[in-house]
Each structure stands twice: as structure tokens, then as C-alpha cells.
VOGU-3710 file (C-alpha; in Angstrom, 3 decimals, decimal comma):
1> xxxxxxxxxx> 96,202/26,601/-2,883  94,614/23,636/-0,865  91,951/21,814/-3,133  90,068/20,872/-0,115  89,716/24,763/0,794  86,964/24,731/-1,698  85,017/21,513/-0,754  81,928/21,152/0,612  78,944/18,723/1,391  75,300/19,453/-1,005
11> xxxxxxxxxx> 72,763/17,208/-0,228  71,495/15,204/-3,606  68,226/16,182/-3,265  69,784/19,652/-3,985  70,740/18,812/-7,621  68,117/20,128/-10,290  67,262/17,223/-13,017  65,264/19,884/-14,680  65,267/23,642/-15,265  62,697/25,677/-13,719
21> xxxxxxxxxx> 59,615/26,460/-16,227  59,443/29,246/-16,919  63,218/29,868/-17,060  63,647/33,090/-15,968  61,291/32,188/-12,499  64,608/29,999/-11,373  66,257/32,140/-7,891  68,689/34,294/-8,325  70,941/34,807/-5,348  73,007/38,251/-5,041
31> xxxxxxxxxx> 76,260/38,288/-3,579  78,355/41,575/-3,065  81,102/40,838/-0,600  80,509/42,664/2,765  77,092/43,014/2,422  73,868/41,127/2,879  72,833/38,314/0,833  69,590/39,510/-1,142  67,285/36,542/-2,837  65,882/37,419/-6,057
41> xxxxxxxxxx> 64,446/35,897/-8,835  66,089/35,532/-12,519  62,943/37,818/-14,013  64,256/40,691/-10,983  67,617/41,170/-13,472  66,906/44,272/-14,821  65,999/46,084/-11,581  69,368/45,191/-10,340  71,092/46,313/-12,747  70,915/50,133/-14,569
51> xxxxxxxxxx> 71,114/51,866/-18,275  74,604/51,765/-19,587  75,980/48,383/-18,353  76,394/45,385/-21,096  75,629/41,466/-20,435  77,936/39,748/-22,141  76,677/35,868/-23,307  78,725/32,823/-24,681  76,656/32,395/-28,317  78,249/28,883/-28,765
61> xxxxxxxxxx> 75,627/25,779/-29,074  75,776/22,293/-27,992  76,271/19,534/-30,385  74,846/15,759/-29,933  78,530/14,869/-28,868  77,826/11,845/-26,766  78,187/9,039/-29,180  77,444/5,361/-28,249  79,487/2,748/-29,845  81,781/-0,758/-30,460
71> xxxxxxxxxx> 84,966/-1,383/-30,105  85,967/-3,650/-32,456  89,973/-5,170/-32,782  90,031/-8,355/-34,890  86,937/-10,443/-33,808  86,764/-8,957/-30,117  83,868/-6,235/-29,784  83,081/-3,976/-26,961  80,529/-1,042/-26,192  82,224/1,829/-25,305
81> xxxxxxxxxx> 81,030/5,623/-25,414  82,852/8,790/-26,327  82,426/12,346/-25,739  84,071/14,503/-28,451  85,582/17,846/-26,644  87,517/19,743/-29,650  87,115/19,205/-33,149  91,157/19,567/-34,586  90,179/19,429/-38,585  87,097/18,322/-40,209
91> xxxxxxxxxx> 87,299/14,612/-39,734  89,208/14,955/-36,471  87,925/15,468/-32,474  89,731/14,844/-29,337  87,107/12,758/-27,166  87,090/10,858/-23,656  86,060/7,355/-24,281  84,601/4,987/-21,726  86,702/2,788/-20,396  89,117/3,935/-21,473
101> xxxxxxxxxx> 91,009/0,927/-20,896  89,592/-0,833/-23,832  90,585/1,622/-26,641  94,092/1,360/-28,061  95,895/2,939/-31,053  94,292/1,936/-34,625  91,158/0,669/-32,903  88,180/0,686/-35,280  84,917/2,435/-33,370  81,748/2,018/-34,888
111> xxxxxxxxxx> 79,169/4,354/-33,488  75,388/4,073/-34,202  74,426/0,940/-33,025  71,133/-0,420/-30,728  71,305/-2,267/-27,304  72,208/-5,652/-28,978  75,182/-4,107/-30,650  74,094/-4,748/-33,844  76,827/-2,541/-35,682  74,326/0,052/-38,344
121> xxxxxxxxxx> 77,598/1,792/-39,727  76,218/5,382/-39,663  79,575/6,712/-37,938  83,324/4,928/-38,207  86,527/6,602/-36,361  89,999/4,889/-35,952  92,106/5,710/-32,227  94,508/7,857/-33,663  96,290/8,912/-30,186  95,870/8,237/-27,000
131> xxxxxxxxxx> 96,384/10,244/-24,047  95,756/10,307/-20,162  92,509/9,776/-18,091  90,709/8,197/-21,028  91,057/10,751/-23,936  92,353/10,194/-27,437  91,802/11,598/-30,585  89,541/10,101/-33,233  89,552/10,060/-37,284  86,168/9,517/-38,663
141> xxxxxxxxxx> 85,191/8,580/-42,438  83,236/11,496/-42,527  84,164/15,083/-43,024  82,891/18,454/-42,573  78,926/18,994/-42,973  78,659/15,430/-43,738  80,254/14,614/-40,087  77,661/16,811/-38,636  74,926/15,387/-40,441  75,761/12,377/-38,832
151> xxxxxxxxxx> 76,640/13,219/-35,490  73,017/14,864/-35,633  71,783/11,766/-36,201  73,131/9,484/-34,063  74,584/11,217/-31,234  73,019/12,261/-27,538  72,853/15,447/-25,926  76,065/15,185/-23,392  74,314/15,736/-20,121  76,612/16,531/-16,982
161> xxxxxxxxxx> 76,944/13,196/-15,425  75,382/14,112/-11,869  72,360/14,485/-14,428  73,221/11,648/-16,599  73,884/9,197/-13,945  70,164/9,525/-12,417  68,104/9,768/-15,988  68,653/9,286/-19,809  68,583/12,216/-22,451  65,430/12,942/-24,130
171> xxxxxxxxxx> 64,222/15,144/-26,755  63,558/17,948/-24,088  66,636/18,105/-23,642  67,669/18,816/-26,950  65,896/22,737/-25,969  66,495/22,744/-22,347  70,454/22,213/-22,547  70,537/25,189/-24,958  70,420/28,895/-24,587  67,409/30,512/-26,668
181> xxxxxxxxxx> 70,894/32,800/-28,268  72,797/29,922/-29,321  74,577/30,112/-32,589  77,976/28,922/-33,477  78,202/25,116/-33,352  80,850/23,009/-30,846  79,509/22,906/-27,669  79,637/19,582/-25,627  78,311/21,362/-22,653  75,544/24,433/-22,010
191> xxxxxxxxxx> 77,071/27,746/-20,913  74,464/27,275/-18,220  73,881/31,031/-16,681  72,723/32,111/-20,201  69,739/29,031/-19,894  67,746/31,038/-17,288  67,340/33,925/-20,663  63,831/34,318/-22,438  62,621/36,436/-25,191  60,646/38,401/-22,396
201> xxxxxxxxxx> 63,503/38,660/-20,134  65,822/40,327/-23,066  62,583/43,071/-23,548  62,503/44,295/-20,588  66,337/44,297/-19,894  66,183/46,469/-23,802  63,690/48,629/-22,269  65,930/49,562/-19,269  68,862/50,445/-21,727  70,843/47,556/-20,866
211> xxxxxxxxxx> 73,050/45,785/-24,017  73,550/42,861/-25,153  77,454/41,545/-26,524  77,900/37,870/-27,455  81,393/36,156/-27,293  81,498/32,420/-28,034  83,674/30,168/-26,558  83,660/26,335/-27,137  82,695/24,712/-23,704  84,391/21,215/-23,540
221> xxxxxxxxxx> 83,790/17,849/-21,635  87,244/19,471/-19,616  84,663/21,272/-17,263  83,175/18,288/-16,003  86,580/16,823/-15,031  86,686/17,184/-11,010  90,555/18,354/-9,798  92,307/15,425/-8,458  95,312/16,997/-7,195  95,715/18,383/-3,653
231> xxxxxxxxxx> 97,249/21,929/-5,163  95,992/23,309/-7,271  99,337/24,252/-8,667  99,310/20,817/-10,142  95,818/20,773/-12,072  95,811/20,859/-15,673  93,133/22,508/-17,572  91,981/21,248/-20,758  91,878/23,850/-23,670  88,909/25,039/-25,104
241> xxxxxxxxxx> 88,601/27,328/-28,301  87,203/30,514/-28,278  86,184/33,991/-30,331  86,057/37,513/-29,582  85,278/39,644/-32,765  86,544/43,394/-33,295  82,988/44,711/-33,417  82,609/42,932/-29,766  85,849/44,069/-28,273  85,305/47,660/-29,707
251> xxxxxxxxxx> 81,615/47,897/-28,324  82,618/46,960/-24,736  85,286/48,950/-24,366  83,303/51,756/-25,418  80,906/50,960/-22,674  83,123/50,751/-19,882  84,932/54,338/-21,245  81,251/55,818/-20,674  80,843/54,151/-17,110  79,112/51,231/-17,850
261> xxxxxxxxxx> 79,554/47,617/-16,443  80,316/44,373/-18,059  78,209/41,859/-16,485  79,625/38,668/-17,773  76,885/35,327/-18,421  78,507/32,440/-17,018  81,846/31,966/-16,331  82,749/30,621/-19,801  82,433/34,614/-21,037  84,278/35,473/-18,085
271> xxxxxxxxxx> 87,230/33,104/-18,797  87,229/34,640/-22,451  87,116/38,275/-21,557  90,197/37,490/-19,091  91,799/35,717/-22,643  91,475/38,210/-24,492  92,301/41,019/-21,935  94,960/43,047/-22,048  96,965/44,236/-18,619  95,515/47,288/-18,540
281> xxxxxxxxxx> 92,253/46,081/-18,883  91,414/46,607/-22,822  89,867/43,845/-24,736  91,336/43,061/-27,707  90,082/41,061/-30,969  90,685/37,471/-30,028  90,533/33,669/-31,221  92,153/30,477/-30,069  92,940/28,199/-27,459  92,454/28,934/-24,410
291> xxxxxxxxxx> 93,829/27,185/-20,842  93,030/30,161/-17,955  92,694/29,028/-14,744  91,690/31,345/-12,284  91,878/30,585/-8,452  91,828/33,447/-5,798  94,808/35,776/-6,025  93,794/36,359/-9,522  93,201/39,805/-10,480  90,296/40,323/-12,975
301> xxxxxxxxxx> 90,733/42,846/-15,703  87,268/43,025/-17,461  84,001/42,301/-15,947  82,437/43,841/-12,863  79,830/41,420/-12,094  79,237/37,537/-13,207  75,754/35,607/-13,114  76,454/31,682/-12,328  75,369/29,030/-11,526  76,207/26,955/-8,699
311> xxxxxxxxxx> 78,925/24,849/-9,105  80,666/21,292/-7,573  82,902/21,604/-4,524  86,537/20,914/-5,342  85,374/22,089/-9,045  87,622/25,238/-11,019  84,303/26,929/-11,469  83,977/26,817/-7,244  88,099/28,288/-7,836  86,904/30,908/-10,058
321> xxxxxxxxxx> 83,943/32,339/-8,289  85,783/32,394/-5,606  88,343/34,405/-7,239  85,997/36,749/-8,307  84,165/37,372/-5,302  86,241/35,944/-2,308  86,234/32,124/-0,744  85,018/33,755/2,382  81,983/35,370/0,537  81,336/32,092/-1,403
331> xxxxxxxxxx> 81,452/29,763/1,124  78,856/31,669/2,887  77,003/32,014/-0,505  76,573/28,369/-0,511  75,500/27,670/2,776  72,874/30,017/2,403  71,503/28,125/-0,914  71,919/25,201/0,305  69,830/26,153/3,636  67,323/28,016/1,010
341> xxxxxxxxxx> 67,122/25,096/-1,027  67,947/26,733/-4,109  68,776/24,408/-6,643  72,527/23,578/-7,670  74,485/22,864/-11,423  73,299/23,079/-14,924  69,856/23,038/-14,790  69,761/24,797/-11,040  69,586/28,190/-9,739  71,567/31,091/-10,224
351> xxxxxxxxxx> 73,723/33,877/-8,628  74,377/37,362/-9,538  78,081/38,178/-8,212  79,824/41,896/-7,401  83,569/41,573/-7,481  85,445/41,802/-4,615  87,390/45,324/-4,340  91,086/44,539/-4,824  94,259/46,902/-3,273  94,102/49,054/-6,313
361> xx> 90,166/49,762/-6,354  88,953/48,366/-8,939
//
């Protein structure tokens, strides 16, 4: 398909720099193709949805991956940053480095360093590989816990960049770019739709019967990456590494043989389910890789509904909602929160999709 079928113009003053306090006040806008557009609020979710159905949420958590550093090659120096995106073995990530003109093969990067450069020598990596668009992969000294310790300590929270480019990290961030359910370490970036959760908002959806499932998958620096192509037949995706457990896969498709729904938290759970997905619809045990790249035409095999954010025109989040619910239904989605001023990308507002009905009913 066209890329430019999925553009669109948001005004900047549109883009949230902050979430909404308390989290689960942010809007919520509902979307079932063919009928009205309702606007809710995040604290509405458990009226909207009934006893029996399961929310399924990405459990990863995001790691300080944005690490500042110098270049250094003989006597020449330069700053350069990286943002690690899949950790390969202990002492190993891939990472996009900035520019990425100035890294080379054998390079020596020493990260952990102030404004003057002055080189500290918390964190050392040597260019290992490099690939296209800026990414290689990086050996550090360190190892294992000892990595992470260090990481901890000298790395930044990597904030999207239409967030990034207007303010600097802070220590607020360090809570409001993670979900209150986050667990397994190797996030770069938030699965964003689970940030709107509180501990108030998971009582009440308990009281109405409602279950909770977590899957984690790994979110890279990949989904920042805008598609350049014009098809998107000829967009890459970059792999992320994920996890569904047997106790996980066995509990939702017990749910859906009783008649409940699988309401799938962001679209990083979505893309996992579909992993791990079976033609027939049956979720199997899972862990690996994963590449899926859903545009419309795609026919979904596990959840029923999806709460999202709002995402970038021309992004593959904008393809897979779209998928999911119809470009038709999504474009007019969007027009309608951008006349509402609800507020747009990680720390914005959120949606509440139905799936689009597909030939064979489901």
C-alpha cells in the first residue's frame, strides 16, 4: 500500500510533553467502525467493558538506554550518543548512534562523560558492526548485572524524540515513562497504552470481573523509526524480542472458549498475540524474535479490541490500527481528536478500538 494513504497533518501544540495527572483522567476515545464516536475518559474502562473479558499488558520495563558519549580513534574525539535497541549476549547490544557518520568498525566509545567531554570511564564499548541508517552493534567491558549497574548509572531515559527534541529527561521521567506493572528489564521505549493504568483503575476493573494477563515484549528504538519508503512493501521492520508463557497462553484461551474478549494494551501485546498465534486463532507458548508488520488486509487472529494511543502519520503503528479497525474509521478517528484536542503519542491520550468485522465474522 501507498505510505502517504496514512499521512496526515497534527498541529504541535497537539503533542503531550507530559502525561495527564492523574493518569487514568487522560481521554479515552472509542472507536467501533460504523458507529458513533463516543468520548470517554481512561477511569470510564470498566463500564465499557463486561465480566469475562481479559486485558492483556506488555510487563516489559524501560532501561536508561540513551547513553551519551566520545568517540575516540587515535587522538581525534567526538560526542556522539547511542540508543541500545536489543541486547545479543551479556556484553553485547545493537544501538543507533548519532551521527552515525562518525562511528566506524573498532571505534573505542567511552560513555559517561560531562559537557566538556572530560572522558570519567564508567562505560567502554568497541563498534563491532556496522549496519544501515546509523546502527551497529557494540561490545562493552562490562557484562551482565555489572553492565546494568552501569547503564543505571549513567544512562538517560530514551524519550521519543518529538518529546526529546523540545525538553531534556528528568527524574520524573524515570516514573512517568513506565507502567506501574513493569517487570522484566529491556525496554528502550514505554508500551505507552498501559501508562494511563493505576492501582485504583485495576480495583475497580477486579471488581467488575475483568482479568488481567501480562505478555512482555521488548519495545525497541525500531518504533520510533518513521517509514521512508513509498510502499510499504519495501519497509523493513526491526526485530524486537518477546515472551508468551504457557500459563498466559493457556489462561486466554480459556477465556475466549467461555466467551470472553481479549482486549489487548497497546499495540506491542497486540503484535505478540498475532506472534504467537496460531491460524486458527490459538495462542501458543512463545519466545523470540519477532518482525510482524501489520498493514490493512491483515487478518487478526487473537484480540477483539486494542487500547492505543495515538500515533505519527506515515508511522506502522498508524498501519496497524488501521488494520485493526479500518483506514476509513481511523482517519476519521483522528480528525475528531485532533478537532477535540485530545492529546497525541506517548504521553497523550488514548483510544479504545472494536475490530472491524472481516468476510468470515469474526
Amino acid at each position: 500500500m501507498r505510505v502517504d494513504l496514512f499521512d496526515f497533518e497534527l498541529p504541535e501544540e497537539r503533542i503531550a510533553l507530559r502525561p495527564a495527572d492523574p493518569r487514568d483522567s487522560a481521554k479515552l476515545l472509542v472507536v467501533k467502525p460504523g458507529e458513533t464516536l463516543r468520548d470517554r475518559t481512561v477511569s470510564d474502562l470498566p463500564s465499557l467493558l463486561r465480566e469475562g473479558d481479559v486485558l492483556v499488558f506488555n510487563d516489559t520495563k524501560v532501561i536508561p538506554a540513551q547513553l551519551k558519549g566520545i568517540r575516540k580513534r587515535g587522538e581525534a574525539m567526538a560526542q556522539v550518543e547511542a540508543t541500545l535497541h536489543m541486547r545479543l549476549a551479556p556484553d553485547r547490544w545493537r544501538a543507533f548512534m548519532r551521527p552515525g557518520k562518525r562511528i566506524a568498525v573498532g571505534d573505542r566509545i567511552h560513555f559517561g562523560h560531562d559537557q566538556n567531554s572530560c572522558f570519567l570511564g564508567q562505560l567502554d564499548a568497541t563498534v563491532i558492526e556496522k549496519g544501515e541508517a546509523g546502527e551497529v552493534l557494540l561490545g562493552f567491558d562490562l557484562s551482565g548485572v555489572f553492565l546494568d549497574e552501569a547503564m543505571h548509572a549513567v544512562g538517560h531515559i530514551p524519550l521519543p524524540p518529538y518529546i526529546a527534541s523540545k525538553r531534556d529527561d528528568d527524574e520524573r521521567d524515570r516514573s512517568d515513562y513506565q507502567t506501574i506493572y513493569a517487570r522484566e528489564e529491556g525496554a528502550v521505549a514505554a508500551p505507552t497504552a498501559g501508562l494511563h493504568f493505576t492501582p485504583e483503575l485495576f480495583a475497580a476493573l477486579e471488581a467488575k470481573g475483568i482479568e488481567r494477563r501480562f505478555v512482555t515484549l521488548h519495545v525497541g528504538a525500531g518504533t520510533f523509526l518513521p517509514v521512508k519508503a513509498d510502499d510499504t512493501a519495501d519497509h523493513k521492520m526491526h526485530a524486537e524480542t518477546g515472551l508468551v508463557s504457557q500459563e498466559t497462553a493457556d489462561a486466554l484461551n480459556a477465556a475466549r472458549a467461555r466467551g470472553g474478549r481479549l482486549v489487548s494494551v497497546g499495540t506491542t501485546s497486540l503484535r505478540l498475540l498475532e506472534s504467537a498465534a496460531r491460524e486458527d486463532g490459538r495462542i501458543e507458548a512463545w519466545s523470540g524474535p519477532t518482525d510482524i508488520f501489520i498493514t490493512p488486509g491483515y487478518r487478526f487472529k487473537t484480540a477483539d479490541m486494542l487500547m492505543t494511543n495515538f500515533h505519527l502519520p506515515r508511522s506502522t503503528l498508524f498501519m496497524l490500527v488501521s488494520a485493526f479497525s479500518g483506514l476509513d474509521a481511523m482517519r476519521s478517528a483522528y480528525a475528531h481528536a485532533i478537532e477535540s484536542r485530545y492529546r497525541f503519542y506517548s504521553y497523550g491520550d488514548s483510544s479504545l478500538l472494536y475490530r472491524a468485522e472481516t468476510s468470515d465474522g469474526r
